[in-house]
N, CA, C and O of each residue as an XYZ file, in Angstrom:
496
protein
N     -13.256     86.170    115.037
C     -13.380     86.954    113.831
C     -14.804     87.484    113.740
O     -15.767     86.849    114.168
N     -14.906     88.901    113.053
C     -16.338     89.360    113.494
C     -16.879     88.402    112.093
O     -16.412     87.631    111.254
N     -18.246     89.062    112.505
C     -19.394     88.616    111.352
C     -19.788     90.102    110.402
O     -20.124     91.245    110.715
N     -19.568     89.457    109.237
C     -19.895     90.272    108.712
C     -21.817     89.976    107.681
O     -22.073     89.098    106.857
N     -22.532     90.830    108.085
C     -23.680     90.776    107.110
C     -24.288     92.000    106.356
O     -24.538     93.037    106.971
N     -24.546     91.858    104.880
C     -24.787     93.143    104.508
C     -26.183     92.858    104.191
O     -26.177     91.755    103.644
N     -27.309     93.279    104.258
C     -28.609     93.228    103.598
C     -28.883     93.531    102.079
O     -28.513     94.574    101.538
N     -29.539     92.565    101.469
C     -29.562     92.912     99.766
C     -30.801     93.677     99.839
O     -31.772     93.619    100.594
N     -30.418     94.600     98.584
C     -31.607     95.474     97.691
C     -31.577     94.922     96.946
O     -30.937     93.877     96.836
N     -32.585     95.668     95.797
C     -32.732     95.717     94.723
C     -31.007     95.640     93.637
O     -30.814     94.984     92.613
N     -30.219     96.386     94.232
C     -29.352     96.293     93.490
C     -27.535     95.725     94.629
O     -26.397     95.515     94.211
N     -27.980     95.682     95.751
C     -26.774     95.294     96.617
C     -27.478     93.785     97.186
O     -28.590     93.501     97.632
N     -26.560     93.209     96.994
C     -26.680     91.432     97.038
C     -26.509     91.468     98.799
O     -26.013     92.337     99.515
N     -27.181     90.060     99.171
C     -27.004     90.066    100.675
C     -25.725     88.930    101.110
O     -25.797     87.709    100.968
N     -24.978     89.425    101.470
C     -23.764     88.562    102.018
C     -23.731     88.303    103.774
O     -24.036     89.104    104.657
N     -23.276     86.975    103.888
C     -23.220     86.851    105.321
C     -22.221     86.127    105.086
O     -22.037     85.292    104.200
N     -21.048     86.762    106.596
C     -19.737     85.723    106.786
C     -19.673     85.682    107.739
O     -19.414     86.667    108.429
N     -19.866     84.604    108.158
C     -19.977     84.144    109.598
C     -19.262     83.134    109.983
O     -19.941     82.125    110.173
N     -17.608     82.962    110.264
C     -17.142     82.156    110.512
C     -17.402     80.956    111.639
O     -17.160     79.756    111.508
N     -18.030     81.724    112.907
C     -18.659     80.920    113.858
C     -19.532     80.358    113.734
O     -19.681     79.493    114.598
N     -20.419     80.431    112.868
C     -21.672     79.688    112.441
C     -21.244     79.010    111.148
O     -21.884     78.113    110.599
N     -20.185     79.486    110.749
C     -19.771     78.467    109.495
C     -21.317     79.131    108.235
O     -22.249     78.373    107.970
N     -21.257     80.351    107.752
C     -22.163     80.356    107.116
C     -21.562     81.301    106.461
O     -21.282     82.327    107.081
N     -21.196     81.178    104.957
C     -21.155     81.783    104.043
C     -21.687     81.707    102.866
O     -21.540     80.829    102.016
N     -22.622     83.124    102.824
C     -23.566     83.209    101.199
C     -23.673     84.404    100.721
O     -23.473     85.479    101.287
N     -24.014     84.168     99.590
C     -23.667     85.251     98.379
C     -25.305     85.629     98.064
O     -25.921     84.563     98.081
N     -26.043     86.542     97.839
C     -27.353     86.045     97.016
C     -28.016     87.171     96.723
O     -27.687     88.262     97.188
N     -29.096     86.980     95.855
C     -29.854     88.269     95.348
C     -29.302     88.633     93.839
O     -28.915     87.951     92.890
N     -29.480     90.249     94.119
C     -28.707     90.621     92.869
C     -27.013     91.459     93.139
O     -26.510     91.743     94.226
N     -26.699     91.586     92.382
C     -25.181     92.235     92.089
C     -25.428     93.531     91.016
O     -25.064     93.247     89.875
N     -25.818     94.499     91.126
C     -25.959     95.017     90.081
C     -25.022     96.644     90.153
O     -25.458     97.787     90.018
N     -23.992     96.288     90.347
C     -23.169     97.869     91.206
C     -22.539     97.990     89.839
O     -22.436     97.181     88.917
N     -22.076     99.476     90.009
C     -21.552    100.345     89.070
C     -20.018    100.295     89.173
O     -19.220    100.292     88.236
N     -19.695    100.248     90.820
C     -18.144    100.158     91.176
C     -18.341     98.925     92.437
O     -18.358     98.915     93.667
N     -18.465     97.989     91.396
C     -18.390     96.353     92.684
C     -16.881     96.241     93.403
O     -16.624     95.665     94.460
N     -16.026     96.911     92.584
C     -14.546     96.818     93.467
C     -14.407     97.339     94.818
O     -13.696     96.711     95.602
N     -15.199     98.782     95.331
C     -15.148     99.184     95.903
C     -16.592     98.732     97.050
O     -16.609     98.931     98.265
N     -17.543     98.182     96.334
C     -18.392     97.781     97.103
C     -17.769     96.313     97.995
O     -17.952     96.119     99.197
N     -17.196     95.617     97.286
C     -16.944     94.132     97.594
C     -14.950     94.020     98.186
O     -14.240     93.044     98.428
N     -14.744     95.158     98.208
C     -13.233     95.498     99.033
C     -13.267     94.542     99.940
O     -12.679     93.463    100.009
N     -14.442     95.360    101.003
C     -14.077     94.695    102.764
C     -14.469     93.376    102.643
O     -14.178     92.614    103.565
N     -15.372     92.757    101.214
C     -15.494     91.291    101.603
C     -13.494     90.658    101.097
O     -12.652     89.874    101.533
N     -13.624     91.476    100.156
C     -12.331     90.279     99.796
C     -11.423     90.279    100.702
O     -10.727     89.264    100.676
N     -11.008     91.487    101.976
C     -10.147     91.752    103.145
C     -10.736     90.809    104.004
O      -9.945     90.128    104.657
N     -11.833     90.624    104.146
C     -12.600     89.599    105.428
C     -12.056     88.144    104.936
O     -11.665     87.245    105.681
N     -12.125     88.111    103.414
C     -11.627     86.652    103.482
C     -10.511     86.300    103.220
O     -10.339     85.081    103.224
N      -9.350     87.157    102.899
C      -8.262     87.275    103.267
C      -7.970     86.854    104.858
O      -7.195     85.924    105.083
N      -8.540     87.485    105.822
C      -8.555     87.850    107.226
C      -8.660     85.816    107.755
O      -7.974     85.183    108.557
N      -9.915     85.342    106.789
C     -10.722     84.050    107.075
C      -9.299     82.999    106.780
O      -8.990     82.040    107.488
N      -8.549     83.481    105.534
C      -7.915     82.107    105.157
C      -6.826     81.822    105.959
O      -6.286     80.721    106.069
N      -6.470     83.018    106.608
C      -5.237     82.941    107.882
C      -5.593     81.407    108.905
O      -4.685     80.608    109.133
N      -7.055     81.180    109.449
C      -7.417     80.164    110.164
C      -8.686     79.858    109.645
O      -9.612     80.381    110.266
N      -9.012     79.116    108.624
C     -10.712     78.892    107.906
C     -10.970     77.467    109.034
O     -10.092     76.816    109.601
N     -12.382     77.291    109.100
C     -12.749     76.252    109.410
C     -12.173     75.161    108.944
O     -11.028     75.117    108.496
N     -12.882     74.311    109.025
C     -12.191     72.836    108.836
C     -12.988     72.172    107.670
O     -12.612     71.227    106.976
N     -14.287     72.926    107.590
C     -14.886     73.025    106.429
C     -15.616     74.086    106.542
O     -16.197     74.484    107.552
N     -15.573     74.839    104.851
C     -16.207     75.538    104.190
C     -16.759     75.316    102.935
O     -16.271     74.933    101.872
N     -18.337     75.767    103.419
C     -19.398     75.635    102.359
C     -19.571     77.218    101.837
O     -19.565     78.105    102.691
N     -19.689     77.476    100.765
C     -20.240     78.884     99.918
C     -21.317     78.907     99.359
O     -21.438     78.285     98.303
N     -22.383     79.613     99.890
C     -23.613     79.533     98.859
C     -23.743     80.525     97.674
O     -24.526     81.456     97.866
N     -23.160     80.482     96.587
C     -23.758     81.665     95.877
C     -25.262     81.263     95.013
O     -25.534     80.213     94.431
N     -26.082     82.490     95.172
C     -27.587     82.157     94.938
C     -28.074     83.306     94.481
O     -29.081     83.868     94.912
N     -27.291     83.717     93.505
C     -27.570     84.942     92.813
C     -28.484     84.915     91.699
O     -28.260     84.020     90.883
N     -29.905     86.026     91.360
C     -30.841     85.737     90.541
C     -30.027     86.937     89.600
O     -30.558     87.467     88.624
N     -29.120     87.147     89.915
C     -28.393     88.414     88.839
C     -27.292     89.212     89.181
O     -27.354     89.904     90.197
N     -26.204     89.210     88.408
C     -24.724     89.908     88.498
C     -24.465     90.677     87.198
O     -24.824     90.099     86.172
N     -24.018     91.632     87.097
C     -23.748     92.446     86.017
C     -22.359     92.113     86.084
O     -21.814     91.523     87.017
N     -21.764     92.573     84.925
C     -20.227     91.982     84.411
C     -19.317     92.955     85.406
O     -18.398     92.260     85.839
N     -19.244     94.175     85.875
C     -18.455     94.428     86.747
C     -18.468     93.832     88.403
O     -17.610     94.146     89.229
N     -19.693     92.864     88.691
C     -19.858     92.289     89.947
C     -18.934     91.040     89.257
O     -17.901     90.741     89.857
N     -19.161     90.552     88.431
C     -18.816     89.064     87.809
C     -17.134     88.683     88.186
O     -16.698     87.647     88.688
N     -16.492     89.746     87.810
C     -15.012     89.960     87.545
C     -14.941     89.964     89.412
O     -14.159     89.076     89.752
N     -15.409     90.550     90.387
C     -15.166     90.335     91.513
C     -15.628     89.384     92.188
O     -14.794     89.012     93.013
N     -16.656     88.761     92.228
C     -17.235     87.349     92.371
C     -16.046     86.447     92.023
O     -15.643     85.659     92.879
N     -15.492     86.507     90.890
C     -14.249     85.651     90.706
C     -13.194     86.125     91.288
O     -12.351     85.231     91.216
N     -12.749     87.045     91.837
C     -11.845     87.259     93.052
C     -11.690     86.927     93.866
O     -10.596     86.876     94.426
N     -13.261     86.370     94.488
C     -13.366     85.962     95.768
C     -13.359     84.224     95.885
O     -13.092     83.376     96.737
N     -13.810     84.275     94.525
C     -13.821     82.346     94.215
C     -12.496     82.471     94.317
O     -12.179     82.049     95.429
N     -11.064     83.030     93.405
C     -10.172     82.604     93.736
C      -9.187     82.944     95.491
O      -8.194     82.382     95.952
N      -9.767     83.716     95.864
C      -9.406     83.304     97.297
C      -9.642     82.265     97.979
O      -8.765     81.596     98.525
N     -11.263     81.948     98.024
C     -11.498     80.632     98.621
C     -10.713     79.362     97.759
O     -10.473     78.219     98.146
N     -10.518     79.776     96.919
C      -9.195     78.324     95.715
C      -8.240     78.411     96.950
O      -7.979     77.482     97.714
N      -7.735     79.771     97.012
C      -6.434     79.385     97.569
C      -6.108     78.588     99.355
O      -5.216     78.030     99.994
N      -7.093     78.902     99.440
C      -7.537     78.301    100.754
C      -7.936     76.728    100.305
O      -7.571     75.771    100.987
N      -8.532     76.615     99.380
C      -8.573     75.128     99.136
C      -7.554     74.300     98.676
O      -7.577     73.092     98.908
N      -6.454     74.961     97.899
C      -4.674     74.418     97.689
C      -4.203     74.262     98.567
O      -3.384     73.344     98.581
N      -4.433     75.080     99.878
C      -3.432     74.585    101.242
C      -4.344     73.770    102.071
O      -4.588     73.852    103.275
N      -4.888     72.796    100.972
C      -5.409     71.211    101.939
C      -6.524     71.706    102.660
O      -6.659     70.989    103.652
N      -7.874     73.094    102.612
C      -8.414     72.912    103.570
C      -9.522     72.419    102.821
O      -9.221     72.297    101.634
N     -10.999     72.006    103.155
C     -11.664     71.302    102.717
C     -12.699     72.732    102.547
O     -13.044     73.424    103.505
N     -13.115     72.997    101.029
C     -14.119     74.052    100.486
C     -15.134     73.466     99.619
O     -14.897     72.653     98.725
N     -16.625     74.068    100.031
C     -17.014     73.801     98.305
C     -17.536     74.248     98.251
O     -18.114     74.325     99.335
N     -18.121     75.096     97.242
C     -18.923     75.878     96.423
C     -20.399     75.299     96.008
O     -20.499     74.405     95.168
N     -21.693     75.957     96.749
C     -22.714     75.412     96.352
C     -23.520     76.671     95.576
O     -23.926     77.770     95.955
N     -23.545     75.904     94.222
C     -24.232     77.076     93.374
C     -25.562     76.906     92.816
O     -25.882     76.126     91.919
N     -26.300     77.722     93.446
C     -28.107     77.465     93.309
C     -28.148     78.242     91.797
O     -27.148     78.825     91.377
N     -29.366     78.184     91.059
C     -29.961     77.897     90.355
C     -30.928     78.064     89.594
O     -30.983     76.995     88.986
N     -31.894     78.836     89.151
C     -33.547     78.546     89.041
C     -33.449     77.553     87.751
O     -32.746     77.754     86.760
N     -34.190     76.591     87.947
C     -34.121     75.603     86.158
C     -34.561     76.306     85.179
O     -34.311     75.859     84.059
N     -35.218     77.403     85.255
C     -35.510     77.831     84.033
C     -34.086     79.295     83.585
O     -34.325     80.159     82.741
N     -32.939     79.239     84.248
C     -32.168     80.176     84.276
C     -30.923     79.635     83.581
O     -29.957     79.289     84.260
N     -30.915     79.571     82.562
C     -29.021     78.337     82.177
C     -28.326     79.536     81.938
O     -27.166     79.157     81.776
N     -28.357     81.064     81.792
C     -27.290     81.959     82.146
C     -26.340     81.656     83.785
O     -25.140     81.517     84.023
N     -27.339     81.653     84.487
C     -26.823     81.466     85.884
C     -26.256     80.068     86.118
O     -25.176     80.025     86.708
N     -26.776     79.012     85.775
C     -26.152     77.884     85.697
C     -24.844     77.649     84.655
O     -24.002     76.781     84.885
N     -24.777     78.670     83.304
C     -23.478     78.547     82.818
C     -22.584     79.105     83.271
O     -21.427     78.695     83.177
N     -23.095     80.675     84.149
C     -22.093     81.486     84.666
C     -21.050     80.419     85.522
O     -19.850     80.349     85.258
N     -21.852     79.436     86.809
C     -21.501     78.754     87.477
C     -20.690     77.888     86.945
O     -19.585     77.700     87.455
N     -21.177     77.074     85.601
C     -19.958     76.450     84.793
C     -18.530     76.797     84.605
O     -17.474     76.185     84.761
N     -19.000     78.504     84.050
C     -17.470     78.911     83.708
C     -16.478     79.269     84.854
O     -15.327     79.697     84.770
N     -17.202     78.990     85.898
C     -16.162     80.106     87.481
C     -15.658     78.131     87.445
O     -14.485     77.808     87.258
N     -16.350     77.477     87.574
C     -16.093     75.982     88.441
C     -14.748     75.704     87.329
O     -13.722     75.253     87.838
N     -14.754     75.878     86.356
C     -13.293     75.758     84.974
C     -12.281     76.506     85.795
O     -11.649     75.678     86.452
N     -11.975     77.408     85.967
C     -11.380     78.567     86.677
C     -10.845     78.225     87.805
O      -9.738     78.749     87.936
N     -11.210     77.450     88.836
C     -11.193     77.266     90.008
C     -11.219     76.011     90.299
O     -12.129     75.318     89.846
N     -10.109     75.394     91.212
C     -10.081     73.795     91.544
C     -11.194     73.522     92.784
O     -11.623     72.390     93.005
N     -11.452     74.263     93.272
C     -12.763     74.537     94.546
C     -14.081     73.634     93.699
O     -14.669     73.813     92.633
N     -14.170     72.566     94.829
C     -15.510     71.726     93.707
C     -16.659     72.339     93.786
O     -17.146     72.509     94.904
N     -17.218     72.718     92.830
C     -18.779     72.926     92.730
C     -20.034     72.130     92.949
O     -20.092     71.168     92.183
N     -21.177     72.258     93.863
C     -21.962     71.352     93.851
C     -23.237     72.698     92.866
O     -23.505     73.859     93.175
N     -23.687     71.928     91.787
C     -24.691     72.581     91.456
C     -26.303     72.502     91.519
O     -26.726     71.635     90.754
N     -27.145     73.071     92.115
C     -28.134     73.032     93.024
C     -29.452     73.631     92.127
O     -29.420     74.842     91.910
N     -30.488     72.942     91.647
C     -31.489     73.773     90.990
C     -32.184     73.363     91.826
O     -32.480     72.224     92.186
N     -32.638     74.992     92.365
C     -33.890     75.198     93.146
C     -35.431     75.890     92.193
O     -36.491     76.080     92.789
């Protein structure tokens, strides 16, 4: 399966899926106007992933900022990796942090309600 990596700006978050290296992360900012269309080929890639996922999967999301139309797709993709975690495979969600940030740490609250995928929560 290829690798996919996109480089973050200012306003496009940096994603890497790298099934062979077992490395999947989310990070930066999210700040798109049409995140549906930006974040398509990720949700097809992990569609593509849950056909044969590792044996474990870790997720880093480490976002210092998402606007509410990234938010709604961010949870698209959490619930894909769910569904991959209902058919017994072993997932978890590691969600970084800054301590002085409890938007980002509640955001993380409310997706981990949502989603049976365990959350480890990480203040860096």
């Amino acid at each position: 399966m290829e690798t996919k990596v996109i480089e973050g700006t200012e306003e496009i978050p940096r994603i890497v899926l790298d099934k062979k290296n077992n490395r999947f992360e989310f990070s930066g900012k999210s700040l798109l106007e049409d995140a549906r269309t930006f974040y398509h080929p990720i949700l097809d890639w992990v569609d593509r992933y849950s056909k044969e996922p590792n044996k474990k999967t870790e997720v880093i999301y480490k976002f210092n900022y998402f606007n509410t139309s990234s938010s709604k797709i961010l949870l698209d993709i959490l619930r894909k990796f769910n569904d991959i975690h209902e058919k017994g495979h072993d997932i978890q969600i590691h969600w970084y942090y800054t301590e002085d940030d409890e938007d980002m740490l509640e955001a993380g609250e409310i997706y981990a309600e949502k989603v049976k995928v365990p959350f480890k929560f990480i203040n860096y």
